[in-house]
C-alpha positions as a Markdown table, in Angstrom:
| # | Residue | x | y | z |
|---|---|---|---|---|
| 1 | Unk | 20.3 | -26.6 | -6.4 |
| 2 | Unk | 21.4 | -24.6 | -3.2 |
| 3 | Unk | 22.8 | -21.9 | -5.2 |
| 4 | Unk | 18.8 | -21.5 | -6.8 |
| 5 | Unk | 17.7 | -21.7 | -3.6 |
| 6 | Unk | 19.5 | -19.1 | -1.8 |
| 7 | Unk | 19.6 | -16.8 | -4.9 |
| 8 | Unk | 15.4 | -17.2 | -5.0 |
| 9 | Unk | 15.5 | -16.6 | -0.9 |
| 10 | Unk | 17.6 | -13.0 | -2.0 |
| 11 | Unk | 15.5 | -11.9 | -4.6 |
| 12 | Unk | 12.6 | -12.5 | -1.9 |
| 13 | Unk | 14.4 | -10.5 | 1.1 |
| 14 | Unk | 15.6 | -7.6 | -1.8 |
| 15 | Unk | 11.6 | -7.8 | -2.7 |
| 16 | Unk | 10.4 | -7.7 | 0.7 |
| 17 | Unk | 12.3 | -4.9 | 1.8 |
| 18 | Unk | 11.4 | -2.8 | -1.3 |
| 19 | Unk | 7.6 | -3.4 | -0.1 |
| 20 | Unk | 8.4 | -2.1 | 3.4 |
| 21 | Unk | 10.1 | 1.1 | 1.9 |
| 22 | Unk | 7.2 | 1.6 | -0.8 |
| 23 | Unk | 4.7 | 1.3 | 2.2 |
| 24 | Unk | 6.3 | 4.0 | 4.5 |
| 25 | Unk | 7.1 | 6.1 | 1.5 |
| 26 | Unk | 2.9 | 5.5 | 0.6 |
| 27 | Unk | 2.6 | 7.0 | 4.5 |
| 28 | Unk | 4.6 | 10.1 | 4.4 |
| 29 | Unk | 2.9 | 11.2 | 1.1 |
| 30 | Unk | -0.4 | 10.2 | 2.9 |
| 31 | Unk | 0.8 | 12.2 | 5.9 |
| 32 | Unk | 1.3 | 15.0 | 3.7 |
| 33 | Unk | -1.9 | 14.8 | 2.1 |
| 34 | Unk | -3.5 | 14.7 | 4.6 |
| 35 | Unk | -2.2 | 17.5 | 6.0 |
| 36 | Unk | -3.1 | 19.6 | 3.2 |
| 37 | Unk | -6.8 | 18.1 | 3.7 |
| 38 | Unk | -7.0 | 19.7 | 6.8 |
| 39 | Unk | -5.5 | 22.8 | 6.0 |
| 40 | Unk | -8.3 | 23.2 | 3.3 |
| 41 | Unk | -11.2 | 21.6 | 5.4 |
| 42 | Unk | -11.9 | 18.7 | 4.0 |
| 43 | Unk | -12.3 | 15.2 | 5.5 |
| 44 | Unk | -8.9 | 13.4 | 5.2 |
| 45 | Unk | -10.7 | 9.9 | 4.6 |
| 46 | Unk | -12.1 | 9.8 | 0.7 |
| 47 | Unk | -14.2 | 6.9 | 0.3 |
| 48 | Unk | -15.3 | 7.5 | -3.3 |
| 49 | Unk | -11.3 | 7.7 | -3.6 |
| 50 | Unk | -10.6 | 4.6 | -2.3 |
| 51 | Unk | -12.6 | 3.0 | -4.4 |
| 52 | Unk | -11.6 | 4.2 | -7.3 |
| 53 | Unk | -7.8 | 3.1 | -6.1 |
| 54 | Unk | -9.3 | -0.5 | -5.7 |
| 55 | Unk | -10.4 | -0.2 | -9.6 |
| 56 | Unk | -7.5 | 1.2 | -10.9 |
| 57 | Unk | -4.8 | -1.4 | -9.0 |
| 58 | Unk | -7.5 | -3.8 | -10.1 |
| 59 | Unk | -7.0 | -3.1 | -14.0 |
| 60 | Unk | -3.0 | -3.1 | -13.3 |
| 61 | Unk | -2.5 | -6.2 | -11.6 |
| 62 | Unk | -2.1 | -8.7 | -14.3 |
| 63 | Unk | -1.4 | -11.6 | -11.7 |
| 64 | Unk | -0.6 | -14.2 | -10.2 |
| 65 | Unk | -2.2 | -12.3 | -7.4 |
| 66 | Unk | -5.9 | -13.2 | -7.6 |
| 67 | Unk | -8.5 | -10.6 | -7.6 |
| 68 | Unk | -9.8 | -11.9 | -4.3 |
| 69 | Unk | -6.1 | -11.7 | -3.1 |
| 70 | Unk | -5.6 | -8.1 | -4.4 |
| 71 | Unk | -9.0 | -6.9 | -2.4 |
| 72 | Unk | -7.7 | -8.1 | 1.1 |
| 73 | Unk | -3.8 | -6.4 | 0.2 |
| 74 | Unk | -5.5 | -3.1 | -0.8 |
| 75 | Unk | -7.9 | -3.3 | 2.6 |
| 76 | Unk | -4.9 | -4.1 | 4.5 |
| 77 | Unk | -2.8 | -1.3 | 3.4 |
| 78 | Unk | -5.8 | 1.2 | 3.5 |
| 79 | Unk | -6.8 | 0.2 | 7.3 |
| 80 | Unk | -2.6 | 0.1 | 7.9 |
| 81 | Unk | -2.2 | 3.7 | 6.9 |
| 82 | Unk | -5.7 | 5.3 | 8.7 |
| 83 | Unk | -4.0 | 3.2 | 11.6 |
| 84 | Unk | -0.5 | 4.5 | 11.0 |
| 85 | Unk | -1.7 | 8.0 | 10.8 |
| 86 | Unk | -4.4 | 8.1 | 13.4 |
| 87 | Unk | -2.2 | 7.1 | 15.7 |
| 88 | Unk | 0.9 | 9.1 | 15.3 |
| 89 | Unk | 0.8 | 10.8 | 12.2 |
């Protein structure tokens, strides 16, 4: 039984970790991006975008993460990265 739970506790750190290095990898390409955006004149925010990101990751996520849940992760991550990049990016 302790064996299970340490091995599940693992798989959790190994998963959380991944998610921090997904997240800054999602900022530099953002960065990047955004970079560009201004280069070319264009507003770096897209809102039609970003809603179109909420659809997409809506059709991929096939659970157990509730529809409800998957709204506040994808608001959290989008207000994360304008805060990220606003602020030092």
């Amino acid at each position: 039984m302790t064996e299970r739970f340490d091995e599940l506790r693992e798989r959790i750190g190994v998963n959380d970790r991944a998610i921090v290095a997904a997240v800054n990898e999602r900022l530099r390409l953002v960065s990047d991006l955004w970079r560009l955006k201004r280069e070319l004149g264009l507003e770096t925010v897209d809102h039609e975008r970003e809603q179109r990101l909420r659809e997409q990751l809506a059709a991929a996520n096939d659970g157990p993460l509730s529809p409800e849940g998957l709204d506040g992760l994808v608001t959290v991550l989008l207000t994360l990265t304008k805060r990220e990049l606003d602020a030092g990016g």
